[in-house]
VMD Tcl script that draws the C-alpha trace (Angstrom):
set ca {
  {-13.65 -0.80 17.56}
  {-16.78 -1.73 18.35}
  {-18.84 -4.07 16.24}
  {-22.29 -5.07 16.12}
  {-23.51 -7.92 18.34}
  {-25.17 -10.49 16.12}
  {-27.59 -11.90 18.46}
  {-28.87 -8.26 19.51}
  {-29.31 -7.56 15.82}
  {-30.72 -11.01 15.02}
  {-33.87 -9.89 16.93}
  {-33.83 -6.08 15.82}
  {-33.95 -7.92 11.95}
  {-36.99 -10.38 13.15}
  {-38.83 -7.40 14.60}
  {-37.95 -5.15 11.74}
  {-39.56 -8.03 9.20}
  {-42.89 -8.43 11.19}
  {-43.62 -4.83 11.75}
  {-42.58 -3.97 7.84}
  {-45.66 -6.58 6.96}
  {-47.51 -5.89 9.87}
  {-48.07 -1.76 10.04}
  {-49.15 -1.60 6.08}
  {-52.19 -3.71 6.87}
  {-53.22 -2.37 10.00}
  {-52.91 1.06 8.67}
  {-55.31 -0.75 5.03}
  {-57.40 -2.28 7.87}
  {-58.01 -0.16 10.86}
  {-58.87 -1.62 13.97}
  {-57.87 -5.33 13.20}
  {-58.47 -7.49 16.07}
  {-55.08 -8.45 18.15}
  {-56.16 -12.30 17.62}
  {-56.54 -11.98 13.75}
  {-53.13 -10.40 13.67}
  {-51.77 -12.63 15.78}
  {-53.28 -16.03 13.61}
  {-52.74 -14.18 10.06}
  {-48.81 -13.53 10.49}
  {-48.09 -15.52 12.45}
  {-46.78 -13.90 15.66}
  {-47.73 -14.34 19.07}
  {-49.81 -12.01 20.91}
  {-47.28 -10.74 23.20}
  {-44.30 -10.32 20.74}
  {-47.08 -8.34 18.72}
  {-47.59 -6.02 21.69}
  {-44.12 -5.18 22.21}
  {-43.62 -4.57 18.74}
  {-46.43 -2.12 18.10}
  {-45.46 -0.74 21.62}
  {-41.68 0.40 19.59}
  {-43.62 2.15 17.26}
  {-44.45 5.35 19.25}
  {-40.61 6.15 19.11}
  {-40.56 5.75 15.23}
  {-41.29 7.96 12.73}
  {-39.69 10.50 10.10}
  {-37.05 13.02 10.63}
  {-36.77 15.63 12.87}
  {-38.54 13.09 15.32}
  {-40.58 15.54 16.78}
  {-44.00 14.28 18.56}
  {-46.05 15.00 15.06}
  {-43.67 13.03 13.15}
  {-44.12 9.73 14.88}
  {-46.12 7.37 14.69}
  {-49.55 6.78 16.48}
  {-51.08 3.36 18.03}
  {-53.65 2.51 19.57}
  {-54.57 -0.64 21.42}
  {-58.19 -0.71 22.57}
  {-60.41 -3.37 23.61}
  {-58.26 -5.76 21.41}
  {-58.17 -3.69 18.55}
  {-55.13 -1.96 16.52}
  {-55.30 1.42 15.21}
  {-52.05 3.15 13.60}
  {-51.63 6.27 12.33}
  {-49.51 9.06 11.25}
  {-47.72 6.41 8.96}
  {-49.53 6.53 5.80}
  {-46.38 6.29 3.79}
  {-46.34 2.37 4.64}
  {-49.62 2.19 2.43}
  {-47.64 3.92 -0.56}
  {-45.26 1.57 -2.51}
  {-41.61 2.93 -2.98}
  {-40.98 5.36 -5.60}
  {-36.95 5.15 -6.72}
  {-35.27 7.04 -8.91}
  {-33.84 6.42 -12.25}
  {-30.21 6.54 -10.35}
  {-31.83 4.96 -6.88}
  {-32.93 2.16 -9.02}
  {-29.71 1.64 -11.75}
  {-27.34 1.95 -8.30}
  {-29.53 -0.97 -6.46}
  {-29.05 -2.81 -9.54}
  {-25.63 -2.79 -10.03}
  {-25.53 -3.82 -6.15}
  {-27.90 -6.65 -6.61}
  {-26.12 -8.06 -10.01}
  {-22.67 -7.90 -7.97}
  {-23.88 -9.53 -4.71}
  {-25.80 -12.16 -6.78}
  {-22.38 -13.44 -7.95}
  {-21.81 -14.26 -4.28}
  {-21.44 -18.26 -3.94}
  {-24.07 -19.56 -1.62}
  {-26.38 -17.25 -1.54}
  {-29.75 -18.23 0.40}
  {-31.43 -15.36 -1.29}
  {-30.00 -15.76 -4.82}
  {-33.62 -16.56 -6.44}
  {-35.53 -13.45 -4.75}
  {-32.94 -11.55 -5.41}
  {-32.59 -12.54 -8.97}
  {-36.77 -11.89 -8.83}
  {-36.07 -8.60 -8.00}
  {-33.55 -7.47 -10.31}
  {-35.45 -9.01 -13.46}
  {-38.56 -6.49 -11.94}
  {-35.34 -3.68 -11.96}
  {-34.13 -4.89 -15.40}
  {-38.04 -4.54 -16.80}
  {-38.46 -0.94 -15.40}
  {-34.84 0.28 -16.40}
  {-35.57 -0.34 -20.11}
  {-33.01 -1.68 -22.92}
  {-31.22 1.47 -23.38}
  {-30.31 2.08 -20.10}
  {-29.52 -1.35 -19.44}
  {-27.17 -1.57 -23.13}
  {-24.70 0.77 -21.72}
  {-23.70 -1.28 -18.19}
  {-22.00 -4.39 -20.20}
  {-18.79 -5.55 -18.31}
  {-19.80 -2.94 -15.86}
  {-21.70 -4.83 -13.54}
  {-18.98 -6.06 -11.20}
  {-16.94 -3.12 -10.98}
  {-16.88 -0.63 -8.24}
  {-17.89 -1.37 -4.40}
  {-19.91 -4.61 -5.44}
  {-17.17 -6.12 -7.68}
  {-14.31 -7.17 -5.34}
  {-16.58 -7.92 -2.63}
  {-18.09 -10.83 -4.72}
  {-14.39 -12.03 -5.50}
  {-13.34 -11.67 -2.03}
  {-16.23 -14.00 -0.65}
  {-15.32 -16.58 -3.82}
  {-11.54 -16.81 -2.94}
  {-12.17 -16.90 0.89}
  {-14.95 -19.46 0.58}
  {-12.67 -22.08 -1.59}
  {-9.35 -21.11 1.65}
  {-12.03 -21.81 4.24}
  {-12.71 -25.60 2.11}
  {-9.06 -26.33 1.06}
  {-7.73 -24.95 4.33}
  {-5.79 -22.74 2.48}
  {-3.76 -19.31 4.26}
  {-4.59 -16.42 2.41}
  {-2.63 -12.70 1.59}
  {-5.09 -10.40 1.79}
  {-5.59 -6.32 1.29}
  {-7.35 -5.01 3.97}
  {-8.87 -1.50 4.52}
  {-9.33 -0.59 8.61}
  {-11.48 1.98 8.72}
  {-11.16 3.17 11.91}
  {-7.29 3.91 10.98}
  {-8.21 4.71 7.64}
  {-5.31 2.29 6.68}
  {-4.50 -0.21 4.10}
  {-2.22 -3.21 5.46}
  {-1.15 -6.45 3.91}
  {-2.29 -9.62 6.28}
  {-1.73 -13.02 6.35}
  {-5.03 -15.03 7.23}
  {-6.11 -18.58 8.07}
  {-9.83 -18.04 7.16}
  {-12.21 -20.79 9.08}
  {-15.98 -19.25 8.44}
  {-18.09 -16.84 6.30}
  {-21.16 -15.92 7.14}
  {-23.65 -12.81 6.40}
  {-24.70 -10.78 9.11}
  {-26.59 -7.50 9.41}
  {-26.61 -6.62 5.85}
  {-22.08 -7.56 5.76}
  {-20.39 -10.36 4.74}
  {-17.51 -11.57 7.30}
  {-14.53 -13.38 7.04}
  {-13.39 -15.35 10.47}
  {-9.69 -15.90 10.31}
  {-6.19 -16.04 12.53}
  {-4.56 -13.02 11.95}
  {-0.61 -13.86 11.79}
  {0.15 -10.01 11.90}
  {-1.97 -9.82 15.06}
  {-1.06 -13.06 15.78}
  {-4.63 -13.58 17.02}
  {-8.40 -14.08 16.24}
  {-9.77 -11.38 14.26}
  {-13.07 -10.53 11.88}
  {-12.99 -9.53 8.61}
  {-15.10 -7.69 6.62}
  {-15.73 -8.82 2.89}
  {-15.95 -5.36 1.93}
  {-12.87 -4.29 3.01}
  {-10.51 -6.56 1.41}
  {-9.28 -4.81 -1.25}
  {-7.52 -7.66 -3.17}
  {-6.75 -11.77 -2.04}
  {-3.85 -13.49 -3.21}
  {-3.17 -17.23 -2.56}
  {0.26 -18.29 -0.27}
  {0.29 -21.67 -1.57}
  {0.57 -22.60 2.18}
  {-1.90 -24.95 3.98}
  {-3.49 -24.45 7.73}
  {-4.85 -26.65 10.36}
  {-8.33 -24.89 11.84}
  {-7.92 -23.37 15.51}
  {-11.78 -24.22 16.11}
  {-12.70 -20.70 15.63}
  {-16.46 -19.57 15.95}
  {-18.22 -18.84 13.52}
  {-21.81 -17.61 12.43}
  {-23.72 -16.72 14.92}
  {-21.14 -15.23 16.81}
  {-20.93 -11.97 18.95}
  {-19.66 -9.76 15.94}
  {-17.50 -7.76 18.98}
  {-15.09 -9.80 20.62}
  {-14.35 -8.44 24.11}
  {-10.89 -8.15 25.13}
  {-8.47 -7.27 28.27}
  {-7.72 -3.83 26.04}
  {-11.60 -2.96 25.42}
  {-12.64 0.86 26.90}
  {-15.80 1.21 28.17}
  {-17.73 3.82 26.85}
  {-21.12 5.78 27.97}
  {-23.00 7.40 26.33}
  {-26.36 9.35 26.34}
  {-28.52 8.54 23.38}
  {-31.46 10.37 22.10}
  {-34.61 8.69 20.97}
  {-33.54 8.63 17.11}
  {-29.63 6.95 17.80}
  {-31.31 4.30 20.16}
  {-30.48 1.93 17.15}
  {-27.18 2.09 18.47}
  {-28.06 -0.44 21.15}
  {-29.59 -3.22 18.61}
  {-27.04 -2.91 16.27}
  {-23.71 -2.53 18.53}
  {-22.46 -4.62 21.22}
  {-24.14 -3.30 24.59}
  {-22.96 -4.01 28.04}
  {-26.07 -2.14 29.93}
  {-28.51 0.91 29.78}
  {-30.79 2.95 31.27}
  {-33.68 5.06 30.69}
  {-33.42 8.86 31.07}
  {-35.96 11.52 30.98}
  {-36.87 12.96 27.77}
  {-36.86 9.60 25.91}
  {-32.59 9.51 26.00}
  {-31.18 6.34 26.78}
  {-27.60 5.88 28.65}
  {-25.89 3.09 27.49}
  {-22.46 1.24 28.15}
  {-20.52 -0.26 25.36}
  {-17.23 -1.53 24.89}
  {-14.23 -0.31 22.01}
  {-10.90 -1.16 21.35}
  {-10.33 2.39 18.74}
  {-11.54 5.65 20.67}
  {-10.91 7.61 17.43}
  {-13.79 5.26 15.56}
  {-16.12 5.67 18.50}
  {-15.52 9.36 18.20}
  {-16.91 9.35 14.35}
  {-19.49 6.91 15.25}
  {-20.55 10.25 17.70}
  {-19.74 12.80 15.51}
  {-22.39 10.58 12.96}
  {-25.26 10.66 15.35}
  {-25.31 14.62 15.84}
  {-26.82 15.93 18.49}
  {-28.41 12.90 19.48}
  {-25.44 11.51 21.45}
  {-23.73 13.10 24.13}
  {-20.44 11.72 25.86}
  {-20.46 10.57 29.19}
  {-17.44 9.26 29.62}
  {-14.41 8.87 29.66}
  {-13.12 12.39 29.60}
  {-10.63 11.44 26.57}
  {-13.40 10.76 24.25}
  {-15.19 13.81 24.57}
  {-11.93 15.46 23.55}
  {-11.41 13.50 20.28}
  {-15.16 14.06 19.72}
  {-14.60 18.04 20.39}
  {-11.03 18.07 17.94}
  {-12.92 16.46 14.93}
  {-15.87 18.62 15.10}
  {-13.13 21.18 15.11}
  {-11.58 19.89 12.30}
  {-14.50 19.14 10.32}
  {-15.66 22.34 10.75}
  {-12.14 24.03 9.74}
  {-12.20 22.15 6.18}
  {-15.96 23.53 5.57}
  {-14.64 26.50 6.11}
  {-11.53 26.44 3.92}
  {-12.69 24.51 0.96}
  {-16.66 25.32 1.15}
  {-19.84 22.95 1.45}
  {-19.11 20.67 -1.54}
  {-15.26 20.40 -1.93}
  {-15.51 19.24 2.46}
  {-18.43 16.61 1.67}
  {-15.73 15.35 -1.25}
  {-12.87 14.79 0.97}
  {-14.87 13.24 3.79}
}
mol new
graphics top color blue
foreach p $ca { graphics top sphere $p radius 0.5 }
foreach p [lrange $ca 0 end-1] q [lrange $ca 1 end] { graphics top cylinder $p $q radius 0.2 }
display resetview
């Protein structure tokens, strides 16, 4: 499977953090010199550039060339527009905001968090809005769910990676769909790209492998110690290449090109009509054919010929189940 490359999405995070405090005060202060920009965040001229220069392939669903946004770079000057919903805070939802709660509470248990006291900020500002009431009816509920165990998970595999304990673990593949019992000498965790990760030797694979904290469905202790291999650890390619890897090409339209900051890419090239080709390694053809299937019409299948097939059979099947079961029961069972 392939797996995002952490350096690649290191500087996709950096540029998404300037531009989300950069674009709402152009668009409060139009035609803000490049040098006062520059000075007042903190960014250099020429990173600045290439950032604003992204934004006219961003914008809102469908994409289309009134939906994205407009800059202009004259005589020094910024101008953006068509993106007046940066200058409007966020409106959630009662259920938006009582669903990022629960979230937050659960990932604030996480040992080690660098964030813990914005985060903690944040969910007092969630608590305050929520009200009392609503608030009255979630006690002992906060952990449970797809926060809960993820929070446990970290805490057991943080205190193996100290003690150099070997762990039992429940783990979910989801390329497989498959739930399989592994034995793991855990050496790191680290956060990347929004997931926590667990680095540890794989005795059923009998090899390095990458865990993800939210797919460990339950950790028990082997009473067994481990001497470390020297594994890598944060900072790390999140995609380790192998002997077994396929590579796959694909043709990406201007709304997938996230594909290349947040996967591991081996090349690309630009193709008319703002589509992108791009090469990337997988060890799981049936994941990479979801991860098409996901992206719509905005990825195409270059090669090889075997992938276009899976790609074709699941449409196929998707397709059959909406059609047996109707729009709602199909959505349930995906």
């Amino acid at each position: 499977m392939a797996e995002p490359d952490a350096r690649a999405s290191g500087r996709a995070a950096d540029r998404l953090r300037r531009l989300l405090v950069v674009v709402p005060y152009v668009v409060r202060h139009p035609g803000t010199p490049l040098p006062e920009l520059s000075n007042l965040f903190g960014i250099r001229e020429s990173d600045l550039v290439e950032d604003l220069n992204l934004l006219f392939v961003s914008g809102l669903p469908p994409y289309e060339p009134g939906d994205l946004i407009d800059v202009q770079i004259e005589e020094g000057r910024v101008w953006i527009g068509m993106a007046e919903y940066f200058s409007r805070p966020i409106r959630l939802t009662r259920s938006e905001a009582l669903a990022l709660y629960l979230k937050g509470k659960a990932l604030l248990g996480s040992p080690g968090l660098e964030e813990a006291p914005a985060l903690a900020s944040a969910l007092v500002k969630l608590e305050e809005n929520l009200g009392a009431d609503t608030l009255a009816g979630l006690a002992g509920k906060v952990a449970v769910g797809g926060g809960g165990h993820v929070a446990q998970a970290l805490a057991a595999a943080r205190r193996a990676v100290e003690r150099r304990e070997r762990l039992e673990i429940e783990y979910f593949t989801a390329a497989r769909e498959e739930l399989a019992t592994r034995t793991i000498d855990p050496e790191h965790v680290f956060s990347a790209i929004g997931n926590w990760y667990v680095v540890a030797w794989d005795h059923l694979a009998d090899a390095e492998r990458l865990f993800r904290a939210d797919r460990i469905r339950s950790v028990k202790q082997t009473g067994e110690t481990f001497e470390p291999r020297g594994l890598p650890g944060p900072g790390r390619p999140l995609y380790t290449r192998s002997e077994h890897d396929t590579a796959v090409r694909l043709s990406l339209g201007p709304s997938a090109r996230w594909v290349m900051d947040y996967y591991a890419v081996e090349g690309h090239r630009q193709r008319p009509g703002g589509w992108t080709e791009v090469t990337l390694p997988t060890k799981d053809l049936p994941w990479m054919a979801k991860l098409v299937l996901r992206l719509g019409g905005e990825a195409k299948v270059l090669s090889p010929a075997a992938l276009a097939t899976m790609v074709r059979q699941e449409a196929r099947a998707a397709l059959g189940l909406y059609r047996r079961r109707g729009p709602e029961r199909a959505r349930g069972s995906a």
